[in-house]
C-alpha positions as CSV (number, residue, x, y, z in Angstrom):
1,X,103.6,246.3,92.9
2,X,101.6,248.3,90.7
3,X,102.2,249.9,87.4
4,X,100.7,252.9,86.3
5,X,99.8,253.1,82.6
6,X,100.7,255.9,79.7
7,X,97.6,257.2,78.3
8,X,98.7,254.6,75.2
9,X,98.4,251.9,77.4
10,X,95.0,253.1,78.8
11,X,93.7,252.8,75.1
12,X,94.5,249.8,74.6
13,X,93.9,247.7,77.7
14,X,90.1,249.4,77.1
15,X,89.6,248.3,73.6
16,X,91.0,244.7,74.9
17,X,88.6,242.4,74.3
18,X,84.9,243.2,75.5
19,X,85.0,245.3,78.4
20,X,82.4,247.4,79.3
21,X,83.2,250.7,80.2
22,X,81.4,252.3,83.5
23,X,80.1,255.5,82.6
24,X,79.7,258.4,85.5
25,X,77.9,261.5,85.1
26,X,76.8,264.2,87.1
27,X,73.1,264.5,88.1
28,X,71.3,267.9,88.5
29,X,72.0,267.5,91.9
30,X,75.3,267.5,91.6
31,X,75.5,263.3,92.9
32,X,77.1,260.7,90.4
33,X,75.1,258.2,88.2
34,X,77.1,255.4,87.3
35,X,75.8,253.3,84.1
36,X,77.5,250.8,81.4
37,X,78.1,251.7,78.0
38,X,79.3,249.6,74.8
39,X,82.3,252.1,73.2
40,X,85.0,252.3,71.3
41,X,87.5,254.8,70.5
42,X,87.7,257.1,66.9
43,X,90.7,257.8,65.0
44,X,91.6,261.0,67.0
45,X,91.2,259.3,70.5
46,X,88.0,260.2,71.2
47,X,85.9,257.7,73.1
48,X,82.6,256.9,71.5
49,X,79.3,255.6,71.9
50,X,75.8,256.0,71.9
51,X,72.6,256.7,73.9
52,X,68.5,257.4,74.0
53,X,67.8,261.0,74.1
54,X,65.7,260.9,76.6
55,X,67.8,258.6,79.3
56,X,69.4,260.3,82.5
57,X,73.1,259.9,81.4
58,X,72.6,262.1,78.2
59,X,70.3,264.6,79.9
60,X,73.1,264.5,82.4
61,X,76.2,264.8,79.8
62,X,73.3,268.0,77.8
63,X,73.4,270.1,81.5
64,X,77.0,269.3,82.6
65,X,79.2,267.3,79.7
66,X,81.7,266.6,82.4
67,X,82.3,262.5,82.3
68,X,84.8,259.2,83.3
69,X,84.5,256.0,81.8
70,X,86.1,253.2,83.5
71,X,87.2,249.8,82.7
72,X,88.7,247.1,84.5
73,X,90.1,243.8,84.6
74,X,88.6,241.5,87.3
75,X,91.1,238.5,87.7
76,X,94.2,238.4,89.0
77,X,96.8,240.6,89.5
78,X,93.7,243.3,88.5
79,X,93.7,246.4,86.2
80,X,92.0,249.8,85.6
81,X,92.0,252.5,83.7
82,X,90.2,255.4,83.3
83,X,89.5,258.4,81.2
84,X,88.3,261.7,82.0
85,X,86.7,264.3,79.4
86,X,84.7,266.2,77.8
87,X,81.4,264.8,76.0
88,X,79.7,266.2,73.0
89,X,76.3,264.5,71.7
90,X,75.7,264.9,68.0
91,X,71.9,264.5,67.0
92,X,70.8,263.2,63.5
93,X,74.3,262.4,62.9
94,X,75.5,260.6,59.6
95,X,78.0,258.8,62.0
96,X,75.6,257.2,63.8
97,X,75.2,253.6,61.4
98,X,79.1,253.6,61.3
99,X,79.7,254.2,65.0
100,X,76.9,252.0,66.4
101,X,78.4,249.0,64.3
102,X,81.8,249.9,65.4
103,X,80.9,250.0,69.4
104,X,79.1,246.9,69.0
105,X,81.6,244.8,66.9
106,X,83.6,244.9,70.1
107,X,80.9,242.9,72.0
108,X,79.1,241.3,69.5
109,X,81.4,240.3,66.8
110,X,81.7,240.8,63.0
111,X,79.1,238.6,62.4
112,X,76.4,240.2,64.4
113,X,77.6,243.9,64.3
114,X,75.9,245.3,61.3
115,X,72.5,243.6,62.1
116,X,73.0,245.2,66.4
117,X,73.9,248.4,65.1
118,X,71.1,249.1,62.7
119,X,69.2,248.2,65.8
120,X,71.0,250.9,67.7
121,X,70.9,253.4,65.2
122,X,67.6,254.9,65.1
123,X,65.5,257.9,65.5
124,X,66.2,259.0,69.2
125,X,69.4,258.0,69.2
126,X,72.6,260.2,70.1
127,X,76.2,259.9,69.1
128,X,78.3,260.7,71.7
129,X,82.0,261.5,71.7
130,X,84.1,261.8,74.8
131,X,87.1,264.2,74.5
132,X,89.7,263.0,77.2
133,X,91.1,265.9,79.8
134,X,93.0,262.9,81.5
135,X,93.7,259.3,81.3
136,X,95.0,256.9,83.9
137,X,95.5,253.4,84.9
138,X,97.2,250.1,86.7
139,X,98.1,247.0,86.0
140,X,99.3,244.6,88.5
141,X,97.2,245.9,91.4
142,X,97.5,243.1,93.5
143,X,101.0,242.2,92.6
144,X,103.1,242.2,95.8
């Protein structure tokens, strides 16, 4: 049987190890677009990561900056969790270095993270913090 998570919980089985979380925004026509993102979390809970200017997801999050990011486990017994929010992109931010070596650490490792997130962090670039309205999740999904 399944076991819903506290919003604690939810933090930490998505910062556990390197998932990626499933972003969904809303298009101008009101359907979903779906993409993956590399994040992390700040220190006040915030979810955080960062995209091009110009793609679909942040001229979706600029019109309507409603979002959910999803992550799950895919073996056995299963997991999700998910958070719902609020985004806010910050342009020419002097975040963006420290948060595009942060998200990537998580994927990359220390080793590689500086050298990724200079990549990342360039001109075009937006930070992007997700303030979360409501956070779920389950473990044992499959447990009988």
């Amino acid at each position: 049987m399944s076991s819903a998570m506290t919003p604690d919980q939810v933090r930490a089985f998505m910062l556990d190890g390197s998932r990626t979380g499933k972003l969904a925004t809303v298009r101008a026509d009101g359907s979903p677009h779906v993409v993956p993102v590399w994040f992390t979390f700040d220190d006040v809970g915030r979810i955080v990561f960062l995209t091009g200017a110009g793609s679909l997801k942040a001229r979706n999050m600029v019109r309507d900056p409603r979002v959910a990011i999803v992550v799950d486990d895919e073996s056995m017994p299963f997991a999700w969790a998910r958070v719902d929010g609020t985004a806010e992109l910050e342009a020419e931010s002097d975040e963006l270095l420290h948060w595009a070596i942060e998200s990537c650490r998580r994927y990359v490792g220390d080793d590689q993270a500086e050298a990724f997130g200079r990549r990342n962090a360039v001109s075009g670039e937006l930070l992007v913090k997700v303030t979360p309205t409501r956070m779920v999740g389950a473990t044992g999904v499959a447990d009988w």
